[in-house]
C-alpha positions in Angstrom: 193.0 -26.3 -85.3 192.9 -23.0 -86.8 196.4 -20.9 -87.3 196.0 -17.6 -85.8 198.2 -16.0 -87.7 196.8 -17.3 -91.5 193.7 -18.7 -90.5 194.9 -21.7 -92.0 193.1 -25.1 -90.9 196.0 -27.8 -91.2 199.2 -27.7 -88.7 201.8 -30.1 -87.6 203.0 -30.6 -83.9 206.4 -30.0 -83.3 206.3 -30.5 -79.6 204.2 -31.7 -76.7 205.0 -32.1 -72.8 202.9 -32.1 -69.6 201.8 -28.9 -68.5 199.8 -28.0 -64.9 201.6 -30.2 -62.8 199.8 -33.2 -65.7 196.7 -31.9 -65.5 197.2 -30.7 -69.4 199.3 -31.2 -72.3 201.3 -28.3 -73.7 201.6 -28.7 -78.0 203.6 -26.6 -79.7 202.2 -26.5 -83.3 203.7 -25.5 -87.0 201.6 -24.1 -90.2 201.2 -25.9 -92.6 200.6 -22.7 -95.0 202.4 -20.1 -93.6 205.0 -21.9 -91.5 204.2 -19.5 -87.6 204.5 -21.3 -84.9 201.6 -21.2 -81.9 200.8 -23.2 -78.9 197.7 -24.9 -77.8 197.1 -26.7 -74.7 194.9 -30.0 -74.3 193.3 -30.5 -71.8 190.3 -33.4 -70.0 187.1 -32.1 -70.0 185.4 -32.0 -66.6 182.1 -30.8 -66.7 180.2 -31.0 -63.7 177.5 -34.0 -63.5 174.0 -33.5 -62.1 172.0 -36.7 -60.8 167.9 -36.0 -60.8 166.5 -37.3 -58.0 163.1 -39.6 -58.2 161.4 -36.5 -56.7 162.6 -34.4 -59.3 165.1 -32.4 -57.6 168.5 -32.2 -59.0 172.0 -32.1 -57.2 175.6 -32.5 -57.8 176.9 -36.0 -58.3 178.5 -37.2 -55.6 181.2 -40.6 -55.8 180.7 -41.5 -52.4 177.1 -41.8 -52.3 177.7 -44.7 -54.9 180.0 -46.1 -52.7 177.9 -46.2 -49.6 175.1 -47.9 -51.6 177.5 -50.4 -53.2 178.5 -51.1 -49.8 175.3 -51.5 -48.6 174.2 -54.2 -51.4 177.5 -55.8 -50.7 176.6 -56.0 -46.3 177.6 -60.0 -45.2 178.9 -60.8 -48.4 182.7 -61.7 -49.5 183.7 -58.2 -51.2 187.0 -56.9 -50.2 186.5 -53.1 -50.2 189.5 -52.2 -52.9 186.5 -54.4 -55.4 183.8 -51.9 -54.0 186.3 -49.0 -54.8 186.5 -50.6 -58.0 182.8 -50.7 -58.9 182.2 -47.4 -58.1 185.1 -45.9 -60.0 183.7 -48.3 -62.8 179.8 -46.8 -62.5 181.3 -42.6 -62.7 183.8 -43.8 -65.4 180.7 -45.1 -67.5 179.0 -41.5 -66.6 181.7 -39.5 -67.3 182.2 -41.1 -70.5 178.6 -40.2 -71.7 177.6 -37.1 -73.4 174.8 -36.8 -71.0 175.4 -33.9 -68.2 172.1 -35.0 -66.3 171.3 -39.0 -65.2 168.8 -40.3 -63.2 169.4 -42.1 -59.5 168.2 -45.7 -61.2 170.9 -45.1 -64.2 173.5 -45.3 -61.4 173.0 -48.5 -60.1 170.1 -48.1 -57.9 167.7 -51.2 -57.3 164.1 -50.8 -58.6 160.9 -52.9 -58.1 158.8 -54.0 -61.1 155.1 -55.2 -60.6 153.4 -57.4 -62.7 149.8 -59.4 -63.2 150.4 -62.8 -64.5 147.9 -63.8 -67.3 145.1 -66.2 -66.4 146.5 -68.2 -69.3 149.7 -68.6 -68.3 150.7 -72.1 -68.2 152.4 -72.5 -64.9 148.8 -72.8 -62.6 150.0 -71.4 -59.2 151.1 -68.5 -60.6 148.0 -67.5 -63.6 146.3 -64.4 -62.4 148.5 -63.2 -59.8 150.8 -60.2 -58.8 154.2 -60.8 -58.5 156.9 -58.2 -57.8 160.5 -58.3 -59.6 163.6 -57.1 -58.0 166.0 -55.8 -60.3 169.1 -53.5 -61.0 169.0 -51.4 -64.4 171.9 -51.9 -66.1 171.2 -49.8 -69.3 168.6 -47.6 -70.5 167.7 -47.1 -74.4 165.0 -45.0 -75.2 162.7 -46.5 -78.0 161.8 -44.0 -80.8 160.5 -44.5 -84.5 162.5 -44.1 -87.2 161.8 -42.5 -89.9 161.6 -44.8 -93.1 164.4 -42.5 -95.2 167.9 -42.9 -96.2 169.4 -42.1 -92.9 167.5 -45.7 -91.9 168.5 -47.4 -94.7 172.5 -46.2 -94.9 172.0 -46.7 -90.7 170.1 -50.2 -90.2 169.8 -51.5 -93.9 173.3 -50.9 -95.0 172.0 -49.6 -97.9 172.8 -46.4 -99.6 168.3 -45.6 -100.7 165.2 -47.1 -99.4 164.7 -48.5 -102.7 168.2 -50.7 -102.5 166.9 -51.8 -99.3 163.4 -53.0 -99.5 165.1 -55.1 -102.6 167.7 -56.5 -100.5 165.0 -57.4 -98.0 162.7 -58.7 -100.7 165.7 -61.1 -101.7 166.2 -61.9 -98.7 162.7 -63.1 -97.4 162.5 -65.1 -100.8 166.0 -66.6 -100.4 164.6 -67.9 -96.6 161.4 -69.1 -97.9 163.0 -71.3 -100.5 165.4 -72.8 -97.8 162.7 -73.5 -95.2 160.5 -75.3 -98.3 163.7 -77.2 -99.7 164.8 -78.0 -96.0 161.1 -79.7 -95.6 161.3 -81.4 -98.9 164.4 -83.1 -98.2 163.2 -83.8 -94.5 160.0 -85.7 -95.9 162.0 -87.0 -98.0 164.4 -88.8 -96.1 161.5 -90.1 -93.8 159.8 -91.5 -97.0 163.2 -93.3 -97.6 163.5 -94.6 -93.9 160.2 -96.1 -94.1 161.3 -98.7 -96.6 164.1 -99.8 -94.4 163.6 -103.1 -92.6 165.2 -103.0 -89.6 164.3 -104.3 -86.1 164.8 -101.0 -83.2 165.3 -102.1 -79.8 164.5 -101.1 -76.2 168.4 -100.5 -75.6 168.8 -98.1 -78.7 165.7 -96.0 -77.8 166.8 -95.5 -73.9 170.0 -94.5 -75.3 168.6 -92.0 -77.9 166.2 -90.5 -75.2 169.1 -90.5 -72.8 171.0 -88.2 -75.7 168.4 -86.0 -76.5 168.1 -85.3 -72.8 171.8 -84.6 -72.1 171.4 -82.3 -74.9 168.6 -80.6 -73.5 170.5 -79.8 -70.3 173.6 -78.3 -71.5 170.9 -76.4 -73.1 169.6 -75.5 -69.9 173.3 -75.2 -68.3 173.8 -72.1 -70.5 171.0 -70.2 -69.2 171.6 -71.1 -65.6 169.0 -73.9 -65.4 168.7 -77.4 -64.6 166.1 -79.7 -65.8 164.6 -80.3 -62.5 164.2 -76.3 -62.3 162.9 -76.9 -66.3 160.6 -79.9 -65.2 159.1 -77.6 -61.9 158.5 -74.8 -63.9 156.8 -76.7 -66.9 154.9 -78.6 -64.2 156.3 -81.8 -65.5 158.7 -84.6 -65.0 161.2 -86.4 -66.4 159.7 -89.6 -66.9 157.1 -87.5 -68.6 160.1 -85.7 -70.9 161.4 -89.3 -71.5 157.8 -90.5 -72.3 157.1 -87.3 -74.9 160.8 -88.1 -76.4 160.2 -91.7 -77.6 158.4 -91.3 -81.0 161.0 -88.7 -81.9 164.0 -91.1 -80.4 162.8 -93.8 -83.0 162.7 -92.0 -86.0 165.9 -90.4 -85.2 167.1 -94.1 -85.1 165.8 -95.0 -88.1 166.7 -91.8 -90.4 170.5 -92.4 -88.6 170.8 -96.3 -89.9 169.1 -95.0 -93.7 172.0 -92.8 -93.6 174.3 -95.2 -92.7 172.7 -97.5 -95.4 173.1 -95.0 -98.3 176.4 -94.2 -97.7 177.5 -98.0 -97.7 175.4 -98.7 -100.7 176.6 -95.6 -102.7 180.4 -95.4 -101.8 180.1 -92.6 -100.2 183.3 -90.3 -98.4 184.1 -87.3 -96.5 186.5 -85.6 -98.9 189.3 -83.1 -96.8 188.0 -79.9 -98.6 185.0 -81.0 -97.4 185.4 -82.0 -94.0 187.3 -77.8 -94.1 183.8 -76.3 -95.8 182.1 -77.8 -92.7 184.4 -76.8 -90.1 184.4 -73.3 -91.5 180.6 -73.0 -91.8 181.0 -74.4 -88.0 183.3 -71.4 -87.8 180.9 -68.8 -88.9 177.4 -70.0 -87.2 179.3 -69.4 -83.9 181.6 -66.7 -84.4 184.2 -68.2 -83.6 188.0 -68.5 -85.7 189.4 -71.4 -87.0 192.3 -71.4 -84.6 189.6 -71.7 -81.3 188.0 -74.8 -83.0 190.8 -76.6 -83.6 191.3 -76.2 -79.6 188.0 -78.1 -79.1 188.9 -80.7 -81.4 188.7 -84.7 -80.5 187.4 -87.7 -81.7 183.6 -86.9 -81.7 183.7 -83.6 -82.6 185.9 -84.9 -85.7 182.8 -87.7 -85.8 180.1 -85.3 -86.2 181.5 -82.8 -88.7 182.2 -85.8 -91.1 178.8 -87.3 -90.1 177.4 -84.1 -91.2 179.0 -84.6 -94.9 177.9 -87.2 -95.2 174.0 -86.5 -94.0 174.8 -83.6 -96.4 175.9 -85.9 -99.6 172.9 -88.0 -98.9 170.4 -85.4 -98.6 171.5 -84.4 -102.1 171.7 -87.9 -103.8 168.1 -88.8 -102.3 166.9 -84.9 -103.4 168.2 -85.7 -107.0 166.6 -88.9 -107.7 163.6 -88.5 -106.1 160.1 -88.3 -108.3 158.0 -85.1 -106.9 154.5 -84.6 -108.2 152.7 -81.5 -107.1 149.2 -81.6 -105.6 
């Protein structure tokens, strides 16, 4: 804020209180430079907002016209009215917030209808090739726009101060991944090479009960996208004796790289050290945002199983890597 009296750009304030019955706040300010007093007076800013119509026309923004459509999406349903009220203080809230003077009708809430044309590839067979209308309410709209490859977009996407730091960062990057997915496949084939040479005797009991995990797992899966494997099965246009069929080869080896495991870690000596057992938890940690503190809620016997089962896969994984002979092709 500007002094009038100097010009000045820096001032202290001395006093505020409530001005217009609330409406604004009365500060009473001191120069920084030349010590004068002045008084400026804060106040919301309420511009007027102007919805556009689909047609094209434009009018004032009107509260209860959201309301009377909330009301009419929320006809024979459990809403108590002071939740509708809610809503639509919510929705002018959000638009009042915005720098935008002028929305559209559908950026308010309102229900739209999307068509589409199935391909005649698509896998599900009653529904390849044919129209199919979607129901939906927009939530947000972005507009997509190129960037342009400077160093607004690297400081602004890359993190990078110049173009140049960034397409090095990226370079590392890809290279870093590419050695991880190769060295993940190495050990992977390696471990199978190992579990081959175990002699060992899988029964019908331990493959049911493999299958039977891989299947629970596959439906909390499901569960956090709002599915169930029945809807999974019908949309897939399978079954889950199929599911169970397509699981067994893949229920076996897991059976057979679990007891190699097992067998190293007898044979070797091998432990879960305590710092270890904490690198794990905190990786844990970090792969699903979450704090130390909310883990340590969710803790029990397996998940205490698994994260020293996962050491120990981890120790040997590296044992098998480092004495393993690798010729190149």
């Amino acid at each position: 804020m500007r002094c009038p009296y100097c010009g000045y750009r820096e001032s202290k304030v001395v006093d505020s209180r409530p001005a217009d019955e609330g409406s604004s706040i009365r500060r009473r300010r001191e120069c920084l430079q030349c010590e004068k007093r002045f008084t400026t007076y804060e106040t919301v800013e309420s511009l007027p907002m102007v919805v556009i119509k689909k047609d094209g026309s434009r009018q004032s923004f009107d509260r209860s016209k959201v309301m009377r459509g909330i009301q009419r999406s929320c006809e024979k349903r459990p809403v108590a009215v002071a939740d509708m009220e809610r809503m639509a203080s919510e929705i002018e809230q959000e638009l009042q917030n915005s720098l935008e003077r002028e929305v559209s009708t559908e950026a308010i809430g309102e229900k739209v209808s999307v068509k589409v044309v199935f391909p005649q590839e698509y896998h599900a067979k009653d529904l390849a090739g044919k129209d199919a209308e979607f129901r939906c309410v927009i939530h947000e709209i972005h507009e997509k726009g190129k960037y342009q490859m400077d160093e607004v977009f690297a400081k602004e996407v890359g993190q990078c101060d110049t173009m140049e730091q960034m397409r090095e960062r990226m370079g590392r990057s890809m290279q870093y991944y590419s050695d991880e997915q190769a060295e993940m496949e190495l050990q992977d084939s390696l471990l199978q090479q190992a579990a081959q040479t175990l002699e060992m005797e899988i029964t019908d009991k331990q493959v049911e009960d493999a299958i039977e995990e891989q299947l629970q797992s596959m439906k909390a899966q499901l569960a956090q996208q709002g599915l169930s494997l029945e809807m999974y099965c019908q949309f897939m246009q399978t079954s889950e004796e199929k599911l169970r069929q397509e699981a067994t080869p893949a229920a076996r080896q897991s059976i057979l790289t679990a007891a190699t495991i097992e067998k190293i870690v007898e044979l070797e000596g091998l432990k879960a050290e305590e710092e270890e057992i904490c690198k794990a938890c905190e990786h844990i940690c970090k792969r699903n945002n979450i704090t130390m503190d909310v883990l340590r809620s969710m803790e029990d016997e397996n998940l205490d199983k698994m994260v020293e089962r996962a050491v120990l896969t981890s120790k040997v994984m590296s044992l098998i890597r480092e004495n393993a002979e690798i010729t190149e092709e």
